[in-house]
ZAFIRO-943892 format. One line per field, with one value per residue (C-alpha): residue in one letter; residue number from 1; x, y, z. Coordinates in pm, 1 decimal, always signed. Layout:
<nodes>
palum	c(a, ...)
fike	c(NUM, ...)
xx	c(X, ...)
yy	c(Y, ...)
zz	c(Z, ...)
</nodes>
This chain:
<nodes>
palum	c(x, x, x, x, x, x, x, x, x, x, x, x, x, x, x, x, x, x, x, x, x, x, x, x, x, x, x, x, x, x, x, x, x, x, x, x, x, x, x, x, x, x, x, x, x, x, x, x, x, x, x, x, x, x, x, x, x, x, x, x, x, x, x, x, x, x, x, x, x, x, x, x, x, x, x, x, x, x, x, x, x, x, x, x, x, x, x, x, x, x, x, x, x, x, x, x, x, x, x, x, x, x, x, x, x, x, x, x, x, x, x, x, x, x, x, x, x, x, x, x, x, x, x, x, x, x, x, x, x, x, x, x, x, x, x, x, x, x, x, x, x, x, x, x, x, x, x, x, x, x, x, x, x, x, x, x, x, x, x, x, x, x, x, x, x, x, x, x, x, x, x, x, x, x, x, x, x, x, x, x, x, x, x, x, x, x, x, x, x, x, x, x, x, x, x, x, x, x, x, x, x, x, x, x, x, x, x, x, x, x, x, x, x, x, x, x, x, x, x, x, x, x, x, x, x, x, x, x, x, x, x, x, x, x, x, x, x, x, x, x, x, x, x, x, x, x, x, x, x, x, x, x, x, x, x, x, x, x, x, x, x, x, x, x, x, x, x, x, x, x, x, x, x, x, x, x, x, x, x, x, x, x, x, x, x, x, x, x)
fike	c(1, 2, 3, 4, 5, 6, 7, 8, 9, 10, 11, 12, 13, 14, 15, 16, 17, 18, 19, 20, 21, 22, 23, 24, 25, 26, 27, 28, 29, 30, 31, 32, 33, 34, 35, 36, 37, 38, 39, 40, 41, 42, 43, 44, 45, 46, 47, 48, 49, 50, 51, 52, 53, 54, 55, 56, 57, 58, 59, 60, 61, 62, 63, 64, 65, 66, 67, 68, 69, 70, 71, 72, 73, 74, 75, 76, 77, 78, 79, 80, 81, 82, 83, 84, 85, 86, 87, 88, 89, 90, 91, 92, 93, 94, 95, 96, 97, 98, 99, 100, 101, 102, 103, 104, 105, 106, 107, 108, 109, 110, 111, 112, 113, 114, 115, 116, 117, 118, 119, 120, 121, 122, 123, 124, 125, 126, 127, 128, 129, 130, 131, 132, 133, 134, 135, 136, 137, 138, 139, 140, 141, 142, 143, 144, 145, 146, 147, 148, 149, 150, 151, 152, 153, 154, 155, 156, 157, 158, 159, 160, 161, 162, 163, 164, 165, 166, 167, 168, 169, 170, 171, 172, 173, 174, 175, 176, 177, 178, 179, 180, 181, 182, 183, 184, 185, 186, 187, 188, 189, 190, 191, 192, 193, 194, 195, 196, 197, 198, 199, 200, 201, 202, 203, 204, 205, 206, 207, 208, 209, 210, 211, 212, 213, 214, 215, 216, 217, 218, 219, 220, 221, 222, 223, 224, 225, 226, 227, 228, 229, 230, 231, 232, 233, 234, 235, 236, 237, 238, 239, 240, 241, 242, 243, 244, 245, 246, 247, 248, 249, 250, 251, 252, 253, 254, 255, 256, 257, 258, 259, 260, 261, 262, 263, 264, 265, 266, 267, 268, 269, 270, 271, 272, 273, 274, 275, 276, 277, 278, 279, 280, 281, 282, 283, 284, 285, 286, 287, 288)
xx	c(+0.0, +152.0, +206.0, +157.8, +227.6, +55.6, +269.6, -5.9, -294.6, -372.4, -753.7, -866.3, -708.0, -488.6, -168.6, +25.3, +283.1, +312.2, +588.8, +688.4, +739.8, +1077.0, +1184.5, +1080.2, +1218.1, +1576.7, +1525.4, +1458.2, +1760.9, +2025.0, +1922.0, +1978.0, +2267.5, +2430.1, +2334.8, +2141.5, +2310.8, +2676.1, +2572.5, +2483.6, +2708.3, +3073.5, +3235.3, +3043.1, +3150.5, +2972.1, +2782.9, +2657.0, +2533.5, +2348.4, +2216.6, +2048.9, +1964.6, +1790.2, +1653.7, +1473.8, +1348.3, +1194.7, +1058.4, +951.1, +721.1, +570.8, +481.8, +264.2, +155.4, +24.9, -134.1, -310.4, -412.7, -557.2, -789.4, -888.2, -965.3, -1197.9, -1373.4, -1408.6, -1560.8, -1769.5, -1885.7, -1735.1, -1558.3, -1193.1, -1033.9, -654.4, -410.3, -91.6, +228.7, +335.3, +588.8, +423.1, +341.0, +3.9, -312.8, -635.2, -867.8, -1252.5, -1537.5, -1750.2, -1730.2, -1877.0, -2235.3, -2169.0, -2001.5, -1921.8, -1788.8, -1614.4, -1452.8, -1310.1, -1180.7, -993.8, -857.1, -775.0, -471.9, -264.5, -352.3, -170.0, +136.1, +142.4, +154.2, +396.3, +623.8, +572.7, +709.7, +1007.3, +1098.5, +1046.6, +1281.0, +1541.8, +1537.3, +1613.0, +1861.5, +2045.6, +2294.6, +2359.4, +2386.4, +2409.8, +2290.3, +1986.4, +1899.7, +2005.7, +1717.8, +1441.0, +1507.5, +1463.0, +1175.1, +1033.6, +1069.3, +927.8, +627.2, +553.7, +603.0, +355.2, +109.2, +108.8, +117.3, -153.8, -378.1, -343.4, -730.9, -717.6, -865.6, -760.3, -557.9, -672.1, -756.7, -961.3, -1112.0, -1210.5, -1317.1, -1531.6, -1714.6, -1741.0, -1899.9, -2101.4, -2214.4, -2388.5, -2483.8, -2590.2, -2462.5, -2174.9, -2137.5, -2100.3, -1877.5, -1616.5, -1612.9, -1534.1, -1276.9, -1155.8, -1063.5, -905.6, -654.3, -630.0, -516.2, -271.3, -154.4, -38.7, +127.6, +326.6, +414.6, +543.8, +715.6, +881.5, +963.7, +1119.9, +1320.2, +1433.1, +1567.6, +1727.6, +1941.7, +1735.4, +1648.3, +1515.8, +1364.1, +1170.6, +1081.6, +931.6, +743.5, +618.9, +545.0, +347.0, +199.4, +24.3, -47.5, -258.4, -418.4, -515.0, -662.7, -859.2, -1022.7, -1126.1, -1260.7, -1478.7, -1557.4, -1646.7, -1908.8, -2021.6, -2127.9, -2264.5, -2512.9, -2615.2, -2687.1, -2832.9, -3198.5, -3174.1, -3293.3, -3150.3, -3495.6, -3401.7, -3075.6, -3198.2, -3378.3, -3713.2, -3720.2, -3514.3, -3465.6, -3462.4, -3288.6, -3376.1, -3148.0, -3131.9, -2996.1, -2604.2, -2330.8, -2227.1, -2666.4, -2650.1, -2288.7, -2414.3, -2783.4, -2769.1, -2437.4, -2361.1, -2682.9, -2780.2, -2661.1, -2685.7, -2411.5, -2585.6, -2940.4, -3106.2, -3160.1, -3543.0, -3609.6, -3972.3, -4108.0, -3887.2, -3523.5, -3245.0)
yy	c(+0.0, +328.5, +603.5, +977.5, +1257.4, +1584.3, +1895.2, +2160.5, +2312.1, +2577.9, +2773.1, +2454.1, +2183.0, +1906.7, +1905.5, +1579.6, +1392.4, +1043.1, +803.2, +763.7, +1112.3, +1106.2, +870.0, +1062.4, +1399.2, +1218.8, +1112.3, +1407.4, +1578.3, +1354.1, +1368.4, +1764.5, +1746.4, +1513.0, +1530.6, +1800.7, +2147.3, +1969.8, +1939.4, +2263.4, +2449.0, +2311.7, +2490.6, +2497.5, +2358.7, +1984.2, +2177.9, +2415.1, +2138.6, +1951.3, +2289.5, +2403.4, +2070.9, +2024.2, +2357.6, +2311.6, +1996.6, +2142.7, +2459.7, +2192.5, +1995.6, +2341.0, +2385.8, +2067.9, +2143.9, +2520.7, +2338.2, +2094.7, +2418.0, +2557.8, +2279.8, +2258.4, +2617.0, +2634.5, +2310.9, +2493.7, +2816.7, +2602.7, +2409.3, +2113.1, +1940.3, +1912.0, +1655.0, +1691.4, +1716.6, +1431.1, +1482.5, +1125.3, +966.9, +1014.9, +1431.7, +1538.2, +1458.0, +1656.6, +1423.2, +1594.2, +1439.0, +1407.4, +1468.5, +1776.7, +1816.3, +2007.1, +2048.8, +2390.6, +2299.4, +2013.5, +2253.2, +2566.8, +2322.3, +2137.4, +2431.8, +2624.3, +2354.0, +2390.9, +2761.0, +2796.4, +2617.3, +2822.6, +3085.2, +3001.3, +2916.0, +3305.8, +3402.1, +3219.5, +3286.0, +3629.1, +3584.0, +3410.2, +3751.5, +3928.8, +3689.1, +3568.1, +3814.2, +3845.5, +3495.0, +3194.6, +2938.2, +3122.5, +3189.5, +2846.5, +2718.5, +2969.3, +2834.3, +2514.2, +2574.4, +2788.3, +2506.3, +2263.2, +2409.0, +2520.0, +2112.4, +2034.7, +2280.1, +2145.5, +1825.3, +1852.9, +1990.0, +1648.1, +1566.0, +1187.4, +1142.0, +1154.0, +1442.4, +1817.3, +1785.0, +1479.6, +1646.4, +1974.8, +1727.1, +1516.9, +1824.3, +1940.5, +1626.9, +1609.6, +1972.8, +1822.0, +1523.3, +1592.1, +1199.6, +1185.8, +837.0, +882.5, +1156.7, +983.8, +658.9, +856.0, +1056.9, +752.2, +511.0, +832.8, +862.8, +439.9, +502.0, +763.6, +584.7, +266.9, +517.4, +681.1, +271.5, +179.2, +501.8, +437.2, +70.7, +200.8, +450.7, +180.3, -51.3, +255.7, +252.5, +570.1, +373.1, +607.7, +824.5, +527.8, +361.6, +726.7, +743.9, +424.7, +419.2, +771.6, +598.2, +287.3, +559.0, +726.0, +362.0, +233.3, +634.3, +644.2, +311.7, +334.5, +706.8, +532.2, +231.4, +470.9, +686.8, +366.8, +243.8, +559.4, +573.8, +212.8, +284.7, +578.8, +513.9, +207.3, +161.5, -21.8, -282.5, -353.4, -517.8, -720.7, -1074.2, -1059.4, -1413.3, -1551.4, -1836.5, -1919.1, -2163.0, -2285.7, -2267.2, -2597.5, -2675.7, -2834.5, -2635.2, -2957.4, -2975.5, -2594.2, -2687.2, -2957.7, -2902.6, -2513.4, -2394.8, -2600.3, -2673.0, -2346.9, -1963.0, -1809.5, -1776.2, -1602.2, -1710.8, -1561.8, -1797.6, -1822.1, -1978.3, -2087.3, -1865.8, -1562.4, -1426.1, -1460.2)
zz	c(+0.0, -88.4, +140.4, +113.1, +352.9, +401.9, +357.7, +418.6, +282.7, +5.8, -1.4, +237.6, -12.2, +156.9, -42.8, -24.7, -147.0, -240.4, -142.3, -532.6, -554.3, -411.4, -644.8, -937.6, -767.9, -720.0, -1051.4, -1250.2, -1021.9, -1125.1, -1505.2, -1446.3, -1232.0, -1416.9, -1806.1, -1897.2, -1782.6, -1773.2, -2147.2, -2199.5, -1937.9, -1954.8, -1665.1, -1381.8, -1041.4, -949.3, -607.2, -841.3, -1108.7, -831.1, -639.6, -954.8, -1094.4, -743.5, -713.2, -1073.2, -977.3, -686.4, -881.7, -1165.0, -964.2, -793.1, -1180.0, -1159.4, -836.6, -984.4, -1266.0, -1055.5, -801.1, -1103.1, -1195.4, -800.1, -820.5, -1041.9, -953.4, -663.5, -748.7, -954.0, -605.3, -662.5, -347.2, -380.2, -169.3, -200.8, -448.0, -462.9, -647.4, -763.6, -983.3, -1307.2, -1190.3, -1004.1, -965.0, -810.8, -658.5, -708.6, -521.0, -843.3, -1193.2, -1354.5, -1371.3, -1660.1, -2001.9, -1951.7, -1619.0, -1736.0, -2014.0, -1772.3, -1537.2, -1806.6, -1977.5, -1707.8, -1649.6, -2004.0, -1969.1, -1638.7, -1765.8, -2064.1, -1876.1, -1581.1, -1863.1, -2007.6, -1643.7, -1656.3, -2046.5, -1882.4, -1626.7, -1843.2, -2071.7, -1800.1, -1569.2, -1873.0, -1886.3, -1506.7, -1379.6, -1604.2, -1397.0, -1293.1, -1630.1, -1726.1, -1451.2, -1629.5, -1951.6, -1891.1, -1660.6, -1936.0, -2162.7, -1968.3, -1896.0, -2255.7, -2363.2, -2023.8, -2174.1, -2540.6, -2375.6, -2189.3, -2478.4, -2676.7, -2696.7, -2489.6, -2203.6, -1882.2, -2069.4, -2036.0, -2414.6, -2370.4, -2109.4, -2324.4, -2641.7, -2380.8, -2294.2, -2613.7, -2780.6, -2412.3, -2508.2, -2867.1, -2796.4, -2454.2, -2351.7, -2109.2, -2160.3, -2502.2, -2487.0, -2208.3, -2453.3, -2693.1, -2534.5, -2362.8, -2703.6, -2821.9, -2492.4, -2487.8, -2890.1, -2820.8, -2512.0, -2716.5, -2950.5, -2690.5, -2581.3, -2877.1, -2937.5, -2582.0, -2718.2, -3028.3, -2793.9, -2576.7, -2892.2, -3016.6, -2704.8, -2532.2, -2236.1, -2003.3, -2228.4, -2362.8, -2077.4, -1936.6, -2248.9, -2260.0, -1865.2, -1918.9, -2200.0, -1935.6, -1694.3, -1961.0, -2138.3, -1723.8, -1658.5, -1985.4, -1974.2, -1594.7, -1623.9, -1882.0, -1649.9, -1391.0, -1610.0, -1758.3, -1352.3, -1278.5, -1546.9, -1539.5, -1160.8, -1169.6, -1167.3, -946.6, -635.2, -337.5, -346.7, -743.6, -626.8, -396.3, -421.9, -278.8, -297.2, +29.1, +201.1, +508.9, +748.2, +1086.2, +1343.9, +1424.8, +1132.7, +1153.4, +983.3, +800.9, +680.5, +571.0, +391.5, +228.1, +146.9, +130.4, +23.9, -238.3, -395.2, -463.8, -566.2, -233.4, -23.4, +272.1, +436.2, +722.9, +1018.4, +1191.2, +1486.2, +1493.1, +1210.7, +1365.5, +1194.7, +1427.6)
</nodes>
C-alpha cells in the first residue's frame, strides 16, 4: 500500500505527497545534475550542477503542483468538493469528489490547467530575458523551466482522455450530444489510442538505445491507457446505476434456514446446492 504525507494546505485543499514522488524527484535531479546542464554548461563547479539541478526539480514539480491548483480552483468556485491534491511519480493529480455536472464545467476546469502552464512558462521565459545576462545558472534554470512548462502545456492539450484535451473534447462532444457516456467513450478510445502510440514510441526509444527516455514514455503511456479506460468504467457504472434503487438489487425471494440446522446440513444441502451464499436464520417462524 503506498504512502503519502501531508505537507499543508492551500484555499482549504490538503496538499500531499506520495511516497513515489521522491523517487521521481531524485530522478529528474540527477538527469539535471548530471546530463542536462553539464551538457549545456561546460564549466560549472559539481555543487553548483546539483544545487540548480535540485533547485529546478523542486521549482519543476511546484509547476505541476500550480497546474493541478488551477484545476482545483476552479472546480471549486464552480462548487465542486476538492479533496486533495498528490504529487506522484508520473506528476500530479487533483482528486474531485464528483465529476462535472456540466459540459461547460467540465470545459473551464480542463482548460484552465494547459492555460496555467502556458503561462507560468511566459514568467520564466520572462525571467530568463532578463537573468540571462547576469547569472548563467539562474537563467540556465528559467530556460529550462520555461521550456518545460511550454512542452507540459502542449502536452496537456493532446485531446485523450484523462488528458486536459480529452477532457475539453469530452465536454465538447457532451455539449452536442448531450450523452456523457457517449462523450467519455469517446474521449476515452481516443486517450487508450494515443496511449499505445506513446508505448510503442517508448519501445522504439528503448531498442534505439534511449532507455530512459523510452521507458518514461512508454510508462506515461500505461499511466494514460489504465486512466482512460477506468474514467470510462467509472461513467459507464454511474449511469447504469443511476436510476436504481436499493430494493431492485436485492432478491425478494429468500430463504430461510432454521437454526437448528447443523453447519455440516446448511454446507451440504444449502451452500452447495444453490446460488446463495448467505441465508437468514429463523427460529420458529422468527429471523435470528
Amino acid at each position: 500500500m503506498r504512502t503519502s504525507w501531508s505537507i499543508g494546505r492551500l484555499f482549504g485543499i490538503d496538499i500531499r505527497i506520495d511516497s513515489s514522488w521522491i523517487i521521481i524527484f531524485a530522478f529528474v535531479t540527477w538527469m539535471l545534475a548530471g546530463y542536462y546542464f553539464p551538457s549545456q554548461y561546460a564549466n560549472w563547479p559539481l555543487w553548483q550542477y546539483l544545487l540548480i539541478g535540485a533547485t529546478t526539480s523542486l521549482l519543476f514539480f511546484a509547476s505541476v503542483l500550480l497546474h493541478e491548483l488551477a484545476h482545483s480552483l476552479v472546480a471549486l468556485k464552480q462548487g465542486e468538493e476538492v479533496r486533495s491534491i498528490t504529487l506522484f511519480i508520473l506528476g500530479g493529480v487533483a482528486e474531485i469528489a464528483d465529476e462535472p455536472r456540466k459540459p461547460s464545467r467540465e470545459f473551464y476546469m480542463a482548460f484552465v490547467g494547459p492555460l496555467s502552464s502556458l503561462a507560468i512558462a511566459l514568467v520564466f521565459l520572462a525571467l530568463w530575458y532578463w537573468l540571462r545576462n547576469i547569472s548563467q545558472p539562474l537563467g540556465a534554470l528559467c530556460r529550462y523551466l520555461a521550456l518545460i512548462n511550454f512542452i507540459l502545456g502542449i502536452f496537456n492539450l493532446i485531446p485523450g482522455f484523462p488528458m486536459d484535451g480529452g477532457r475539453i473534447l469530452r465536454a465538447a462532444i457532451w455539449k452536442i450530444t448531450g450523452n456523457l457516456r457517449k462523450a467519455t467513450r469517446v474521449a476515452s478510445i481516443t486517450g487508450q489510442a494515443i496511449a499505445f502510440l506513446m508505448i510503442f514510441f517508448g519501445i522504439w526509444q528503448i531498442l534505439r538505445g534511449f532507455f530512459f527516455n523510452g521507458m518514461w514514455i512508454a510508462l506515461i503511456g500505461w499511466f494514460i491507457h489504465s486512466a482512460a479506460t477506468r474514467g470510462y468504467q467509472q461513467v459507464l457504472m454511474k449511469d447504469m446505476l443511476k436510476d436504481l434503487r436499493a430494493k431492485d438489487l436485492m432478491n425478494p425471494d429468500f430463504e430461510t434456514v432454521s437454526s437448528d440446522l447443523s453447519v455440516q446440513e446448511l454446507v451440504e444441502d444449502y451452500v452447495l446446492k444453490r446460488r446463495e451464499r448467505a441465508f437468514l436464520v429463523s427460529d420458529a417462524g422468527e429471523l435470528r
